[in-house]
VEXSELO-117636 format. One record per residue (C-alpha): residue in three letters; x, y, z. Coordinates in pm, 1 decimal. Each point is the difference from the previous one (the first is absolute). Layout:
+-----+----------+----------+----------+
!   r !        u !        v !        w !
+-----+----------+----------+----------+
! ALA !        X !        Y !        Z !
...
+-----+----------+----------+----------+
end
This chain:
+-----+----------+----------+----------+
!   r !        u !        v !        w !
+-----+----------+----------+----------+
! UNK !      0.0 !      0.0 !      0.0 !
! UNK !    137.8 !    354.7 !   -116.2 !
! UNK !    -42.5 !    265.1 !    250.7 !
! UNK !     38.2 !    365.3 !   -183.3 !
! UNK !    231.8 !    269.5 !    134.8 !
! UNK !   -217.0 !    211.8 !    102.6 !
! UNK !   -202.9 !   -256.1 !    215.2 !
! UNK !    378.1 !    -76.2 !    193.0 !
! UNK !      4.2 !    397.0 !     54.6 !
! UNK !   -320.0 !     52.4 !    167.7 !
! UNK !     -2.8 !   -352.5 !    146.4 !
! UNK !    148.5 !    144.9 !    362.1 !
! UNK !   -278.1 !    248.5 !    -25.4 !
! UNK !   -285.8 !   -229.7 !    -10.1 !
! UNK !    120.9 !   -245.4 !    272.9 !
! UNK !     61.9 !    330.0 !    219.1 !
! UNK !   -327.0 !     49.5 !    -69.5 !
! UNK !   -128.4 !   -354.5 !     95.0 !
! UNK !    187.1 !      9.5 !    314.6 !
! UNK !   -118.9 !    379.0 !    111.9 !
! UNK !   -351.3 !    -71.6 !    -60.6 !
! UNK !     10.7 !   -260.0 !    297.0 !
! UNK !    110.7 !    335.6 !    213.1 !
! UNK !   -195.4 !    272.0 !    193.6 !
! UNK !    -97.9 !    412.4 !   -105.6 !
! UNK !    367.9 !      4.5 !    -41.2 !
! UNK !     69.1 !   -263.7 !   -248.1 !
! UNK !   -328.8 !     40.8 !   -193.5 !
! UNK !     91.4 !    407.1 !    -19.7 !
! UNK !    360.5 !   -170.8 !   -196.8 !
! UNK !   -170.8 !   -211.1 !   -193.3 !
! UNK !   -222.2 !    294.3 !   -141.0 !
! UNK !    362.9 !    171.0 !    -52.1 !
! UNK !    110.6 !   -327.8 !   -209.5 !
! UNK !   -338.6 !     46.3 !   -207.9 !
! UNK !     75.0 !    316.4 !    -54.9 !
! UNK !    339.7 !    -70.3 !   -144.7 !
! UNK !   -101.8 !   -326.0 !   -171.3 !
! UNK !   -304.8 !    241.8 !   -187.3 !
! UNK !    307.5 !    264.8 !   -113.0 !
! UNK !    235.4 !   -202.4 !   -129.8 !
! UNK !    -13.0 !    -49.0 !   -322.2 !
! UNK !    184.3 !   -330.7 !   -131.2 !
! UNK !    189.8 !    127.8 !   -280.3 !
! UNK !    160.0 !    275.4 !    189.2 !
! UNK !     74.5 !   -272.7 !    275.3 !
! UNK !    210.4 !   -175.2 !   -277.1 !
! UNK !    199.5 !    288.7 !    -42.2 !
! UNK !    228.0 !   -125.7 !    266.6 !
! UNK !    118.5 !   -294.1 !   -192.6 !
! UNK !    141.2 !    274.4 !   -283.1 !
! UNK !    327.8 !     78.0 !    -74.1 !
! UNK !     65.3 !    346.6 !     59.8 !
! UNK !   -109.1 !    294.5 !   -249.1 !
! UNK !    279.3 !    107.9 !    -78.3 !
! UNK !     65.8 !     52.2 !   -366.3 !
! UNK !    236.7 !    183.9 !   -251.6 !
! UNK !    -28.3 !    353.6 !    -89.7 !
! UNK !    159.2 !    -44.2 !   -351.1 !
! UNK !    -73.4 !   -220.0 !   -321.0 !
! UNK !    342.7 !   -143.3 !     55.8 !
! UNK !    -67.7 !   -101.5 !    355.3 !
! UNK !   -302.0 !   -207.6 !   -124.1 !
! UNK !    225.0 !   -123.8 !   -277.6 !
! UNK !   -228.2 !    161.5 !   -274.7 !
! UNK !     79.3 !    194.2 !   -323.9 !
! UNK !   -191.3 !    123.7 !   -248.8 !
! UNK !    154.8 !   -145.6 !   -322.2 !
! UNK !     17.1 !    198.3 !   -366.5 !
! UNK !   -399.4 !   -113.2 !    -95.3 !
! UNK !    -90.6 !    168.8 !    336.1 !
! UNK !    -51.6 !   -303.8 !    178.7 !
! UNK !     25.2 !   -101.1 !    359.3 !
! UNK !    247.9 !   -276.4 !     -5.8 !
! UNK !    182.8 !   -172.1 !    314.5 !
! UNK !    387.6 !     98.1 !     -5.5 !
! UNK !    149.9 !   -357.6 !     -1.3 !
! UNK !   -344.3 !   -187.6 !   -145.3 !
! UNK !    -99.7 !    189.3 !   -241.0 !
! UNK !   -347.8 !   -134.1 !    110.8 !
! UNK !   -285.3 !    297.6 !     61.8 !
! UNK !   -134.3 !     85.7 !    300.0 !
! UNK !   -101.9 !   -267.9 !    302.8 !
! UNK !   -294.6 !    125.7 !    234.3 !
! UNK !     -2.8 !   -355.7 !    220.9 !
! UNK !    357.9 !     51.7 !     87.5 !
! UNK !    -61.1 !   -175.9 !    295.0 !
! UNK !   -269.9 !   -263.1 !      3.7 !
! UNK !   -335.5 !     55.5 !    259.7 !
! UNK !    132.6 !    339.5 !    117.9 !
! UNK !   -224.1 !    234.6 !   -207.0 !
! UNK !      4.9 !    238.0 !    203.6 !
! UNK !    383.5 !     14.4 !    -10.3 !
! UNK !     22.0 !    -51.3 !   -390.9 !
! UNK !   -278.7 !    280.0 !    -23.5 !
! UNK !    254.6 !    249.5 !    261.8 !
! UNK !    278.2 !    -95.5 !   -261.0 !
! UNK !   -164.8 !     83.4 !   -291.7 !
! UNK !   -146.9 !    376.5 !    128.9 !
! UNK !    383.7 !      3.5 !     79.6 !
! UNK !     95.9 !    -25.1 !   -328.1 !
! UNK !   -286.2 !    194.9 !   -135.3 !
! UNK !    121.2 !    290.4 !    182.6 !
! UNK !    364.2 !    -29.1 !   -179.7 !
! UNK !   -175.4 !    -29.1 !   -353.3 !
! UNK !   -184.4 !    321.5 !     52.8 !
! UNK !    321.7 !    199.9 !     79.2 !
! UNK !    167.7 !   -160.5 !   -265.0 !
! UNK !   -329.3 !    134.5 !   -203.1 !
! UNK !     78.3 !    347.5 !    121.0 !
! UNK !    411.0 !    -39.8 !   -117.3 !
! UNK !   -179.0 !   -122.1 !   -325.7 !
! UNK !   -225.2 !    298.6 !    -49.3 !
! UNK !    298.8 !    262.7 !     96.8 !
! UNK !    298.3 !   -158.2 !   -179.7 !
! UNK !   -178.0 !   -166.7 !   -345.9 !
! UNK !   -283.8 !    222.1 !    -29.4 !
! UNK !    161.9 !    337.9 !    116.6 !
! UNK !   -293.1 !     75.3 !    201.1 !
! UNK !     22.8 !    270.8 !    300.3 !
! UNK !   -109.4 !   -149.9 !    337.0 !
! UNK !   -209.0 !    300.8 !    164.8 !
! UNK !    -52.1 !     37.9 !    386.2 !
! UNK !   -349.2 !    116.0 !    113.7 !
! UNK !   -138.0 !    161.6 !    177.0 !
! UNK !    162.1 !    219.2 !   -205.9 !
! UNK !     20.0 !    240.1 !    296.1 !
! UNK !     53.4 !   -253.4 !    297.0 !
! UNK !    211.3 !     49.7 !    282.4 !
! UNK !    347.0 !   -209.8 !     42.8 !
! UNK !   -167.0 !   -239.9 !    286.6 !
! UNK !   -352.9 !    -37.7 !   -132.1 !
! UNK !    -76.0 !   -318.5 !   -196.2 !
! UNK !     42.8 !     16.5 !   -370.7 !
! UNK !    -81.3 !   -195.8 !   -336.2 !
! UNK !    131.7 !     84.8 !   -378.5 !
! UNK !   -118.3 !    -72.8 !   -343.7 !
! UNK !    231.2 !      8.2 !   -311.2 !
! UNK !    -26.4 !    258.0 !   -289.1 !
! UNK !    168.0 !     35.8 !   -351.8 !
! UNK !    243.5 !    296.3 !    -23.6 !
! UNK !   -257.5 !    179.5 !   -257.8 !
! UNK !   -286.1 !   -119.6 !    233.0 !
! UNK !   -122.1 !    343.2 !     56.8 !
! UNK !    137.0 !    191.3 !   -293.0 !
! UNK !   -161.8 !   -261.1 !   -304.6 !
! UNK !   -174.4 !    239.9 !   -187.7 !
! UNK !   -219.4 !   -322.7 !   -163.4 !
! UNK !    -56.9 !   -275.0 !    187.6 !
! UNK !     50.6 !   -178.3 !    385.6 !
! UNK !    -75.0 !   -342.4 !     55.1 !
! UNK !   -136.9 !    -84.8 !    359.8 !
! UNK !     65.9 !   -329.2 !    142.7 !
! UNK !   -185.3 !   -142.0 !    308.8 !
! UNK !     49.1 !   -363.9 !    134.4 !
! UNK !   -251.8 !   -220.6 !    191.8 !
! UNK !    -34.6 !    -23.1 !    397.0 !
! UNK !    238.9 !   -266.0 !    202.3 !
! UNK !    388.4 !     21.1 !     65.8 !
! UNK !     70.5 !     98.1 !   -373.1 !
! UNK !    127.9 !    360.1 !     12.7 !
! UNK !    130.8 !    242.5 !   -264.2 !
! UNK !    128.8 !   -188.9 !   -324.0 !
! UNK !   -147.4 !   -323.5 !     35.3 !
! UNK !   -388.9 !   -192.5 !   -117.5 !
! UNK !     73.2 !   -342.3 !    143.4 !
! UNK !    224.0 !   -103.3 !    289.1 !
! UNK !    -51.6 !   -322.0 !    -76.0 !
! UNK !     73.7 !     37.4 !   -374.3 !
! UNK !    339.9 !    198.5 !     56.6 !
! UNK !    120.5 !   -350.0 !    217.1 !
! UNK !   -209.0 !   -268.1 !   -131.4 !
! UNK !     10.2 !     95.7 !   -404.8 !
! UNK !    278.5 !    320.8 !    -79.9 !
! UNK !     27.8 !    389.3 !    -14.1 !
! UNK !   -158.1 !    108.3 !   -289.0 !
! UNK !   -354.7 !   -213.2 !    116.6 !
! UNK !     -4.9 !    138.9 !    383.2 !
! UNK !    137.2 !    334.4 !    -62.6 !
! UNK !   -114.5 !    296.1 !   -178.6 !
! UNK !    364.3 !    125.4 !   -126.9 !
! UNK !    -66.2 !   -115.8 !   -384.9 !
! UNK !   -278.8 !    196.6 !      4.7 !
! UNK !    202.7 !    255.7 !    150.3 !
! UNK !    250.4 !      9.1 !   -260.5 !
! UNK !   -232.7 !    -65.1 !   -277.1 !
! UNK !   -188.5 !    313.9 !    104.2 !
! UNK !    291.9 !    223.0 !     42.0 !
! UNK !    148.6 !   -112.4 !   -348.0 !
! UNK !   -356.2 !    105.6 !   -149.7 !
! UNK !     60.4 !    384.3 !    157.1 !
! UNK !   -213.7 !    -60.0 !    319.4 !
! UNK !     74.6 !    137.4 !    367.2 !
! UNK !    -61.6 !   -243.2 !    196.0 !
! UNK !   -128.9 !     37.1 !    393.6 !
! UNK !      4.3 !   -337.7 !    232.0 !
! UNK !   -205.6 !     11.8 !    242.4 !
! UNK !    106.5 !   -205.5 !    333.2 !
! UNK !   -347.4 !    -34.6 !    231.8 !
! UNK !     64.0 !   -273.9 !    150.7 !
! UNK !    209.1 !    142.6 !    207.4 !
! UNK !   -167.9 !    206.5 !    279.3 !
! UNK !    163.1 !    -42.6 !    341.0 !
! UNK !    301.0 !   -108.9 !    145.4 !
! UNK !     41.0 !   -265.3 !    255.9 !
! UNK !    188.8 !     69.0 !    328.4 !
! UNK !     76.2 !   -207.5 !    325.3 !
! UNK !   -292.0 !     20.7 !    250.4 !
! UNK !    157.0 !    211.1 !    306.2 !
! UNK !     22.2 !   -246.4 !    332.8 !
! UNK !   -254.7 !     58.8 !    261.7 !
! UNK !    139.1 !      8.5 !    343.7 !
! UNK !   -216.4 !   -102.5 !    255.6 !
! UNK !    119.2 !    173.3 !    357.9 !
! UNK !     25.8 !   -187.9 !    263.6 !
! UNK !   -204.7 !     98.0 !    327.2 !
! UNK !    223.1 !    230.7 !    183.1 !
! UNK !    115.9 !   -121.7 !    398.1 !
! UNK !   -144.8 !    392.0 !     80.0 !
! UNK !   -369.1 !    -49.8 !   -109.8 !
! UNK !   -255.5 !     53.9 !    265.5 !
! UNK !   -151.7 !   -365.5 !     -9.0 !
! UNK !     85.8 !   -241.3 !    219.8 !
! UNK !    277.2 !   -235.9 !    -42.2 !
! UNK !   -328.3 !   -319.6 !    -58.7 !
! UNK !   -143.2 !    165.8 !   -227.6 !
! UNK !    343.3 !    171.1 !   -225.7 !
! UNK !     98.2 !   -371.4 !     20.5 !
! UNK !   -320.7 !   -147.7 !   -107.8 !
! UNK !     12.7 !    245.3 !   -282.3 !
! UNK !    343.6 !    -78.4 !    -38.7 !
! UNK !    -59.5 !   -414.0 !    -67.6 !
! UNK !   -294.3 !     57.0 !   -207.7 !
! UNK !    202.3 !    202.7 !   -245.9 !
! UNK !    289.7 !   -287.5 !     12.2 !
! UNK !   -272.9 !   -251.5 !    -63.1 !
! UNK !   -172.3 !    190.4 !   -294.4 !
! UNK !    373.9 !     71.2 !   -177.8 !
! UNK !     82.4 !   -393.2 !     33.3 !
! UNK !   -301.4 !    -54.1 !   -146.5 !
! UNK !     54.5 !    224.2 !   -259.9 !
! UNK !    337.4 !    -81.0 !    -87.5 !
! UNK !   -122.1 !   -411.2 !      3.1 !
! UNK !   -210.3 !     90.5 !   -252.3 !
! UNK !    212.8 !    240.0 !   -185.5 !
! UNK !    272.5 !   -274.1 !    -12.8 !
! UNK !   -259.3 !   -204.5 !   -266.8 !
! UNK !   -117.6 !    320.0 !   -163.0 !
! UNK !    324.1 !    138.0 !    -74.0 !
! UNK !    244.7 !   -237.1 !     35.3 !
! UNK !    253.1 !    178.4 !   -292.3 !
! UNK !      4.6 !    312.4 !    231.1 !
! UNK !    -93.7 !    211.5 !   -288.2 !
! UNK !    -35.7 !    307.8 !     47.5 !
! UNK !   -313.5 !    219.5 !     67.9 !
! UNK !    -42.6 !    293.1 !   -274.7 !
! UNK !   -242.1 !    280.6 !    -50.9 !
! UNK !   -126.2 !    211.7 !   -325.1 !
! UNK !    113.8 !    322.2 !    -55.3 !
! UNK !   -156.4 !    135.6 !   -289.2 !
! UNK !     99.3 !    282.4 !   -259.5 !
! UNK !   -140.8 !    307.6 !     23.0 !
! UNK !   -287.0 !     94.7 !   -313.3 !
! UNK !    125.4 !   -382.2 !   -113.2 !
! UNK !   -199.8 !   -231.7 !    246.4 !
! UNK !   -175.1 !   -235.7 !   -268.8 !
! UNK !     24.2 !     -3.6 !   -374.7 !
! UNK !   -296.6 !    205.8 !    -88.7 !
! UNK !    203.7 !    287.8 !    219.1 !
! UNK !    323.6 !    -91.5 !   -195.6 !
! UNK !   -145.2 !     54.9 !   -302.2 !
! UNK !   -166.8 !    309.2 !     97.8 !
! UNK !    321.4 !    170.2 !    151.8 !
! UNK !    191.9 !   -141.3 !   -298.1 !
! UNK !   -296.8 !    149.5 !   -266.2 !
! UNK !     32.7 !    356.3 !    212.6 !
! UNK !    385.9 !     20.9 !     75.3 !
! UNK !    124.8 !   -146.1 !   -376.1 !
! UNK !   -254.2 !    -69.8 !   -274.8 !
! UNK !   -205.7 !    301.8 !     48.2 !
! UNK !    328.1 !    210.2 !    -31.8 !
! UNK !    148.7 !   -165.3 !   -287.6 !
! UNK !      3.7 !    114.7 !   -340.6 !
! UNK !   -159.6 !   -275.6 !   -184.1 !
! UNK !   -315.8 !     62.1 !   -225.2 !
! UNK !    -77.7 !   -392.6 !    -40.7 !
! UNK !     27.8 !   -176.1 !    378.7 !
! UNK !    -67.8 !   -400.4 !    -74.0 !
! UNK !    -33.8 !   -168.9 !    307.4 !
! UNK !     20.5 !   -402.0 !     10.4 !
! UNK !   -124.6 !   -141.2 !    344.5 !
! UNK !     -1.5 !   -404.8 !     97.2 !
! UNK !   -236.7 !   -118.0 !    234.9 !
! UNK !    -58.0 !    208.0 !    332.3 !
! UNK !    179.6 !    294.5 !   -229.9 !
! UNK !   -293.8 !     22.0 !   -137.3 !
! UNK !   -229.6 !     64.1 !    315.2 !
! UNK !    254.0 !    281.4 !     49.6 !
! UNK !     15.9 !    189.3 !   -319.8 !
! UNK !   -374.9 !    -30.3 !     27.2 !
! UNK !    -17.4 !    149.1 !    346.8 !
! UNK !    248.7 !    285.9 !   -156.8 !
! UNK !   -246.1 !     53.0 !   -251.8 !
! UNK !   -270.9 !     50.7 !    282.6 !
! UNK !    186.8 !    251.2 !    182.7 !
! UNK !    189.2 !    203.8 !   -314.4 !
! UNK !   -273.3 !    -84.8 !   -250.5 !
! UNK !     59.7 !    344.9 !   -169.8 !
! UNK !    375.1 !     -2.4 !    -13.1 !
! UNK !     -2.9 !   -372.0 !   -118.7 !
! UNK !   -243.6 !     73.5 !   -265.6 !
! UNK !    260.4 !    284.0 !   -132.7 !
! UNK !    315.8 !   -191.3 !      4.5 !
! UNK !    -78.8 !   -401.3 !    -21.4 !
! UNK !    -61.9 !   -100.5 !   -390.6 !
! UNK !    -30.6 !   -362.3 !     70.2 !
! UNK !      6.5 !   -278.3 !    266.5 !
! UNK !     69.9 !   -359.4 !    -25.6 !
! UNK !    -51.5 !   -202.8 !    268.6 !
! UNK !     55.8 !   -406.4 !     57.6 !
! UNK !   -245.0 !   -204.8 !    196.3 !
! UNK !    -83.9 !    347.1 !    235.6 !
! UNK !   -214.7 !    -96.4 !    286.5 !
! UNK !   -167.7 !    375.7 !     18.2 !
! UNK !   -340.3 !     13.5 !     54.5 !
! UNK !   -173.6 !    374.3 !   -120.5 !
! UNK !   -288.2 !   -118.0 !    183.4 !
! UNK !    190.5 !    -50.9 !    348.0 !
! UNK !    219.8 !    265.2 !    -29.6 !
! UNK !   -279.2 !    228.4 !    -94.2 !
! UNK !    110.7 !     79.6 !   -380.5 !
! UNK !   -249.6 !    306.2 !    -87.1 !
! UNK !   -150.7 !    -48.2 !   -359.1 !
! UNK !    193.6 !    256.8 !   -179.4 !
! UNK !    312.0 !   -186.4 !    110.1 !
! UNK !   -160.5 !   -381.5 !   -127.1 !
! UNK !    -74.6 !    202.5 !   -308.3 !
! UNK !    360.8 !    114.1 !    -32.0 !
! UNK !    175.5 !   -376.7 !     90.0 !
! UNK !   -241.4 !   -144.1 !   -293.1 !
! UNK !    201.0 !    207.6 !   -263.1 !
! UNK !    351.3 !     50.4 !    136.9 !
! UNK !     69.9 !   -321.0 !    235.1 !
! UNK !      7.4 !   -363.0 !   -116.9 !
! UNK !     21.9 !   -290.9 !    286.9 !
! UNK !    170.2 !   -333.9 !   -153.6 !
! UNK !    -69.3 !   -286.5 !    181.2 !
! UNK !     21.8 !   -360.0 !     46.6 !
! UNK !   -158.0 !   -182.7 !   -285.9 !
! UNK !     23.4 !   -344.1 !   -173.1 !
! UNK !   -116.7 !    242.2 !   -322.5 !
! UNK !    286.4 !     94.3 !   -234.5 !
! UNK !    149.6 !    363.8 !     61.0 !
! UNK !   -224.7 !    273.8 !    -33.7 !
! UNK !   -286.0 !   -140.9 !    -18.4 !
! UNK !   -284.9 !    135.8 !    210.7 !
! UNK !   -112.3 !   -115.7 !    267.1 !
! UNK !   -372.7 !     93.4 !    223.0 !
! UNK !     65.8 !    190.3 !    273.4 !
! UNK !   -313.6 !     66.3 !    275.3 !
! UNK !    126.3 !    352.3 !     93.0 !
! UNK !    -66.6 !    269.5 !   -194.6 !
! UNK !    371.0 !    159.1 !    -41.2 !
! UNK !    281.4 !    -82.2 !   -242.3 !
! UNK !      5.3 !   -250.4 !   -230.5 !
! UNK !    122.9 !   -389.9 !     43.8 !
! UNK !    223.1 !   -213.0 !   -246.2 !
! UNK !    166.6 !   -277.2 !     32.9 !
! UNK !    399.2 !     49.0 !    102.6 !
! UNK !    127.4 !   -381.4 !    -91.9 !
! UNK !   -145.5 !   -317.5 !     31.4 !
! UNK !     12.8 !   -214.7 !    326.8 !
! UNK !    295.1 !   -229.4 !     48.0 !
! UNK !    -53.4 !   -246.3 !    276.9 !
! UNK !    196.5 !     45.6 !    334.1 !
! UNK !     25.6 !    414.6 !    -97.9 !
! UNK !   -185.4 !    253.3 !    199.8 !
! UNK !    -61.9 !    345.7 !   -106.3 !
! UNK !    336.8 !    140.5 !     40.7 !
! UNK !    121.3 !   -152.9 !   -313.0 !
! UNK !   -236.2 !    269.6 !   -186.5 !
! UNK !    152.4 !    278.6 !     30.7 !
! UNK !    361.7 !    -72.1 !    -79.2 !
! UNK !   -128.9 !   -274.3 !   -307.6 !
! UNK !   -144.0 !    366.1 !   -208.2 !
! UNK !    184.9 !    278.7 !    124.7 !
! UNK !     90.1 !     79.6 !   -394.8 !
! UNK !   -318.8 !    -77.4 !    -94.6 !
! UNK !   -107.7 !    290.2 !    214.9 !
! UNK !    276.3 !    246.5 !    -70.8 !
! UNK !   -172.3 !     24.0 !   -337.4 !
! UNK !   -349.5 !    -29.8 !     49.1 !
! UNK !    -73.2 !    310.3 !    152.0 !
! UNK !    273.1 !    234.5 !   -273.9 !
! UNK !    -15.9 !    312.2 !     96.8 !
! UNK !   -165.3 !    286.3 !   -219.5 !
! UNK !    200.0 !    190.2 !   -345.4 !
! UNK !    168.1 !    294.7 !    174.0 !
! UNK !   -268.3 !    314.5 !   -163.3 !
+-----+----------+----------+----------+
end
């Protein structure tokens, strides 16, 4: 007979149990304790402490990954690709590793966008202080100053941050699928500014501060029973606590807090402050925005709160599988009215490209982006037709 991990863990618990029940007030008032425990700890972070520590590289190199001359992500010594169950039955661990590595790829995104695509990284707030919290988004030198044309990008919600679709696509496939720097470079060769947004990013995380709990001081005005009474409940409650925090957090990891960026809190304020600080003061006569996914919900809530201004600057929008809603987000009609002729939403489809697709909401039109390949989500979509898109909104004959 196979008894499970997890059942040798919590065995000395339930025979505690069995034996305290037997007991008086006392004993029954620790075996409500126990239940208490037994209902808050939850089994896969009891596992935990069978994990080898999280401790993991901070460079490519020190996970023994390159990315080759295709683009691909390819094991130093293997060649092989990437390997999520590095370790077998520790998910959790092999999940740790991978956000480890995920955080590498998107600074190595950022070198990418600087160094091969010559694009500016710009702080903002553009007028915050030296110890406030801070985020950026990267511009084309002629960003501001294109007489013609700008071309807006705007990725989907999750960790992907300026520069990338697809996480998962930059690791699991190469570059040019998960990122958006051919359609960077595509658009800059065709005479287009180019503005990437980054909302994703909208706090910063920072150590939780230690609470110190004073002690009862010798001088206090209660008598010695009762400071010491006081004094062994508190002792009791921290062993308690510490018990159970030994399960919950065996790792030791550390406790962190949010603080988030001023005017930049969520993406729909990103692309706002972005929209008032940047695009509204560039040059451009033609702005072409192209927004994946939650980008989407975003450009329409900027349309919502700079419906005039947009109307004057934005010639055409293309989104990719955009989960706005103009009926949630309270799209007036002249606004539906304006999405139908300048916005087009491409979307998942077994339908060959372009072809249209019924929509229930009354807004832009649908079409289908590529046809459905098995084991793919929606990321792929954006990445598969960036060139397609490039051209398919061209902007008008300079008058």
């Amino acid at each position: 007979m196979s008894i499970s991990l997890s059942s040798l863990i919590l065995l000395p618990i339930w025979i505690s149990m069995a034996q305290i029940q037997q007991g008086g007030p006392d004993e029954k008032e620790k075996t409500t304790a126990l239940k208490d425990l037994l209902s808050r700890i939850d089994l896969d972070e009891l596992m935990k402490k069978d994990e080898p520590p999280l401790d993991f590289p901070d460079t490519l190199e020190g996970f023994e990954y390159a990315f080759n001359e295709k683009g691909q992500l390819r094991h130093i010594k293997t060649g092989e690709p990437f390997v999520f169950n590095y370790r077998e039955d520790l998910h959790r661990w092999n999940q740790k590793r991978y956000e480890a590595l995920g955080e590498i790829i998107t600074k190595y995104v950022y070198e990418l966008l600087e160094k091969d695509c010559n694009l500016k990284k710009i702080s903002i707030p553009v007028d915050a202080t030296e110890s406030e919290p801070k985020s950026f988004i990267f511009m084309s030198e002629d960003a501001l100053t294109n007489p013609q044309k700008l071309m807006v990008l705007i990725h989907g919600s999750g960790v992907v941050r300026a520069g990338q679709w697809a996480r998962r696509l930059i690791i699991n496939e190469d570059l040019d699928s998960g990122t958006q720097i051919p359609f960077i470079k595509r658009a800059m060769d065709e005479g287009y500014g180019v503005i990437v947004l980054n909302p994703n990013e909208n706090y910063i995380e920072v150590e939780k501060p230690k609470i110190h709990v004073q002690s009862s001081s010798d001088s206090s005005d209660e008598p010695a029973e009762k400071r010491e009474r006081k004094d062994k409940v508190s002792k009791e409650t921290k062993k308690r606590r510490d018990f159970y925090e030994k399960y919950r957090n065996p790792q030791r990891e550390k406790e962190m807090m949010q603080l988030y960026i001023r005017e930049n809190g969520s993406p729909e304020e990103h692309a706002i402050y972005v929209w008032d600080h940047f695009i509204a003061q560039s040059a451009a006569e033609n702005v072409f925005f192209v927004a994946h996914s939650y980008g989407g919900l975003a450009f329409v809530e900027l349309m919502i709160q700079r419906e005039a201004d947009v109307k004057s600057k934005v010639t055409a929008v293309a989104l990719t599988d955009s989960v706005h809603n103009v009926w949630h987000q309270e799209a007036g009609k002249t606004i539906r009215e304006w999405m139908r002729e300048n916005c087009c939403n491409w979307v998942s489809s077994s339908e060959p490209l372009d072809t249209s697709v019924e929509s229930m909401l009354p807004d832009c039109p649908r079409v289908s982006a590529v046809p459905c390949h098995q084991g793919l989500n929606n990321e792929v979509i954006s990445p598969s037709f960036s060139f397609h898109l490039l051209f398919h909104f061209p902007p008008p004959e300079p008058s």
